[in-house]
Residue, then its C-alpha position, 0 to 999 in steps of 0.5 A: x385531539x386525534x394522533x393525525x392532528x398531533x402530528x401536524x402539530x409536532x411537525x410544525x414546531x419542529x420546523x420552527x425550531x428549525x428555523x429559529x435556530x442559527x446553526x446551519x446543516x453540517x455546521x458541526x462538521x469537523x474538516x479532516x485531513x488527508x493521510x501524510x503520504x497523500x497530504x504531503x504530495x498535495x502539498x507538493x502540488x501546491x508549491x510554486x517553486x520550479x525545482x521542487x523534488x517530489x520524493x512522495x509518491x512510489x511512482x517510477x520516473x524516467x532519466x529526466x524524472x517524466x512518467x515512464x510507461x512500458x513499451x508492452x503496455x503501449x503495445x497491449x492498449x493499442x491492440x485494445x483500442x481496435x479489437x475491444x468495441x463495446x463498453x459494457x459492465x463487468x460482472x460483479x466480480x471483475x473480467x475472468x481473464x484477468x482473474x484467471x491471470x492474477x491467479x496464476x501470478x499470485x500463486x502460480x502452481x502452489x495450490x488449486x485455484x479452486x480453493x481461492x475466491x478471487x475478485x479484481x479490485x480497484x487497485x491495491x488500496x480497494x482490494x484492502x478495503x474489499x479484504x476488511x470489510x470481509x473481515x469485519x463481516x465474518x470474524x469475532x467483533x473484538x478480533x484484533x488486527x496486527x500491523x508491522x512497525x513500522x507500516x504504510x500509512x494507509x493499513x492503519x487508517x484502512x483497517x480502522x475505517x471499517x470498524x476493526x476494533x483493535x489495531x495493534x503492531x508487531x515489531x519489525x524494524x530497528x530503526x537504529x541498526x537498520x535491520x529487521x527483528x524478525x525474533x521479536x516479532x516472532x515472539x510477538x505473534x506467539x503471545x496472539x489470539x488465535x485467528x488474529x488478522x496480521x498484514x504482512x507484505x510480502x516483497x519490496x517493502x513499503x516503507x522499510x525496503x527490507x523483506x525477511x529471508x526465506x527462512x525467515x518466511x518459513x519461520x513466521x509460516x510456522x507460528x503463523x500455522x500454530x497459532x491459527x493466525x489469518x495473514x492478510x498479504x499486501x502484495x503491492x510490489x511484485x518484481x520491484x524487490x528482485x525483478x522477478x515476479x515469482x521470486x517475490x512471491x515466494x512467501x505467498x506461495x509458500x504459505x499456499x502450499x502449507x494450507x494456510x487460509x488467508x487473504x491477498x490484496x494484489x496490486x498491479x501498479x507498480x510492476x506494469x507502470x499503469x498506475x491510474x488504471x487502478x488495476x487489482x484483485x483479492x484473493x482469499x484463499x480457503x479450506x475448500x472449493x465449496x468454502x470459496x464458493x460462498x466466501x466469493x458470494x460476499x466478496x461480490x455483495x461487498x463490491x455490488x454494494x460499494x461500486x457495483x462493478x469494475x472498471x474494465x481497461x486495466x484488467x485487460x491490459x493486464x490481461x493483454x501482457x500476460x496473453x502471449x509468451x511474447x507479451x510476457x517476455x517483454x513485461x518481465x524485462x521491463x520490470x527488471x530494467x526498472x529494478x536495475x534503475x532504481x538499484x543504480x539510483x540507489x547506488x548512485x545516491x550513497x556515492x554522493x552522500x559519501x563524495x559530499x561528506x554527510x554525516x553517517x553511514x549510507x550504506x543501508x541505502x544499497x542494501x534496501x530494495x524496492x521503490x523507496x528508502x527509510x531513511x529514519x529521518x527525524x521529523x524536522x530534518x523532513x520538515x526542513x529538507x522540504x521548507x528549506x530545499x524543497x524536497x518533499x518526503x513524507x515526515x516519517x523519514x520514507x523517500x521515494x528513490x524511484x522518484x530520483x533521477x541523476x540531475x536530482x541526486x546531488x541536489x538531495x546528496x547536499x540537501x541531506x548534508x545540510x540537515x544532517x549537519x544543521x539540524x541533528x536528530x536528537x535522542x528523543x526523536x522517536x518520540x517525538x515522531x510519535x507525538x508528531x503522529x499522534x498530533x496528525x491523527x487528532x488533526x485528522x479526526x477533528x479534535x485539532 
């Protein structure tokens, strides 16, 4: 019996061993779930009640709660459609204008932008994704990446994704006194390995809507620096904290200046209203030109190998509103109106708490900036405030305000007395939270 035989051989049993078996291709496979934040705005898109209130997704609305566009975005794109004729590739890294333009935003004049390996990236989330998978490629294998708490949803399930093999939190927020603890977690990240990735946000913050002081930022830089720490920026919000862009990046800038090497996932969503044009970039910043150089190399490799190329209309309107001093001027307005909006939301949301007599304190609703407010809701308040009243928040206790308009307001003014009252939070609600989550991610992961 020669090998050519054998093989004939073994090939055919296999395949009646295929046969023969019952179970199909796949069978084994376990349905995992979308993160809360996604999930829970798909449920929302699922409910056929007519007056449901999407308080869910980070998406600036109108005063009659219909997606809002900025005039300057309007105006950019109209200019795009007749000067711009071809629709060619990008190179790998992404549209020069636009990473010349998100250089300069990001970092204004705090470092030489030869230091920095900048690609455009689809969106924030892609920029994350591109900025781990560097990570996982270049660092120690056990290096550990920290993580606020509380945090956004997906840094979790970002870094665990691409093979981290540690996630761990830092203290942040007190969710009882509603303020941060910025000496705990300064604590915290001196007691860290060197060269331990830590995800910080610099401005606006998703989903607690309190960001540190600048001597706070000075502080946390410190340890940071001593401690030869890798911060990785989630810089999603910029001008959604103070309505203005370079003061929300302070803390960036800062860290630049001081000859801190770190990554920038850079998001412009949120400040330009162009949402689902996915419209990004990632910015290492490094010892020298020379390092950047080849840490560009791999940031193209990653991309070239993920999705080859960039999509190429947000990049220029991105571009586009940062071309003219006219264009300028006019995006930054609009980025303060919508920060003026959401803080009068706010405002206007506190009144009618107190007007309609919810229990408790709501100040801390004014005192938060940015796009949502957390409310520290326990997870059966969330629960019946969306079976209930169908208002949809994610179970976390985080609400979009600028998913908010004035005919909404009283209506989730009324609705969160209702649960306040009728479904009071209990001592282990912390932990229940917890148990709620863990039970989430087994869910997620299959073993539910």
């Amino acid at each position: 019996i020669n090998a050519e035989y054998m093989g004939i051989m073994i090939s055919r049993i296999s395949w009646k061993v295929i046969q023969n078996s019952r179970r199909a291709l796949w069978e084994d496979v376990r349905t995992v779930y979308l993160d809360q934040i996604m999930g829970m705005h798909h449920k929302f898109l699922a409910s056929k009640f007519p007056d449901k209130i999407n308080l869910v997704i980070g998406q600036f609305k109108d005063g009659d709660g219909q997606p809002y566009v900025f005039d300057v975005v309007r105006k950019v794109e109209a200019k795009l459609l007749k000067t711009v004729t071809d629709k060619e590739y990008l190179p790998v890294e992404g549209d020069s204008a636009f990473i010349k333009t998100s250089q300069e935003i990001a970092f204004g004049k705090s470092i030489d932008m030869k230091r920095v390996a900048t690609v455009q990236a689809l969106s924030g989330t892609g920029a994350l994704h591109i900025g781990n998978r560097f990570l996982h490629k270049t660092l120690a294998h056990d290096t550990c990446c920290y993580v606020s708490n509380p945090t956004w949803s997906l840094h979790n399930d970002l870094f665990d994704e691409i093979g981290m093999k540690e996630i761990e939190y830092y203290p942040f927020y007190n969710v009882k006194k509603r303020e941060l603890m910025i000496p705990q977690m300064l604590e915290k990240l001196r007691s860290v390995k060197p060269y331990s990735v830590v995800l910080l946000q610099p401005c606006a913050n998703n989903p607690v809507g309190l960001d540190p002081t600048k001597d706070e930022w000075q502080q946390i830089m410190k340890v940071m620096k001593e401690g030869k720490l890798i911060p990785f920026f989630d810089m999603a919000y910029q001008g959604i904290a103070t309505g203005d862009l370079d003061e929300d990046a302070y803390s960036v800038r800062l860290f630049a200046q001081e000859g801190v090497n770190m990554l920038v996932a850079h998001r412009f969503g949120a400040n330009t209203t162009a949402y689902a044009e996915r419209i990004g970039a990632l910015h290492v910043v490094c010892e020298s030109p020379k390092v950047a150089s080849a840490v560009l190399s791999h940031l193209k490799s990653i991309i070239r190998n993920t999705y080859s190329s960039n999509p190429t209309h947000g990049a220029k309107i991105v571009a586009g509103l940062w071309e003219t001093e006219e264009n300028r001027k006019e995006w930054k307005a609009g980025i303060k109106g919508i920060v003026q909006r959401v803080k009068q939301l706010r405002g206007y949301l506190r009144d009618q708490l107190v007007e309609y007599g919810a229990p408790g304190n709501w100040d801390h609703i004014k005192n938060q900036c940015g796009f949502f407010h957390y409310s520290g809701f326990s997870v059966e308040q969330c629960v019946q405030l969306r079976e209930k009243h169908h208002i949809y928040v994610v179970e976390d206790g985080r609400m979009g305000i600028c998913g908010l308009h004035n005919k909404t307001i009283p209506i989730v003014a009324r609705a969160i007395k209702d649960v306040r009252i009728n479904y009071p939070q209990k001592a282990s609600s912390f932990l229940l939270k917890q148990l709620a989550f863990f039970l989430y991610m087994c869910e997620y992961w299959g073993f539910g």
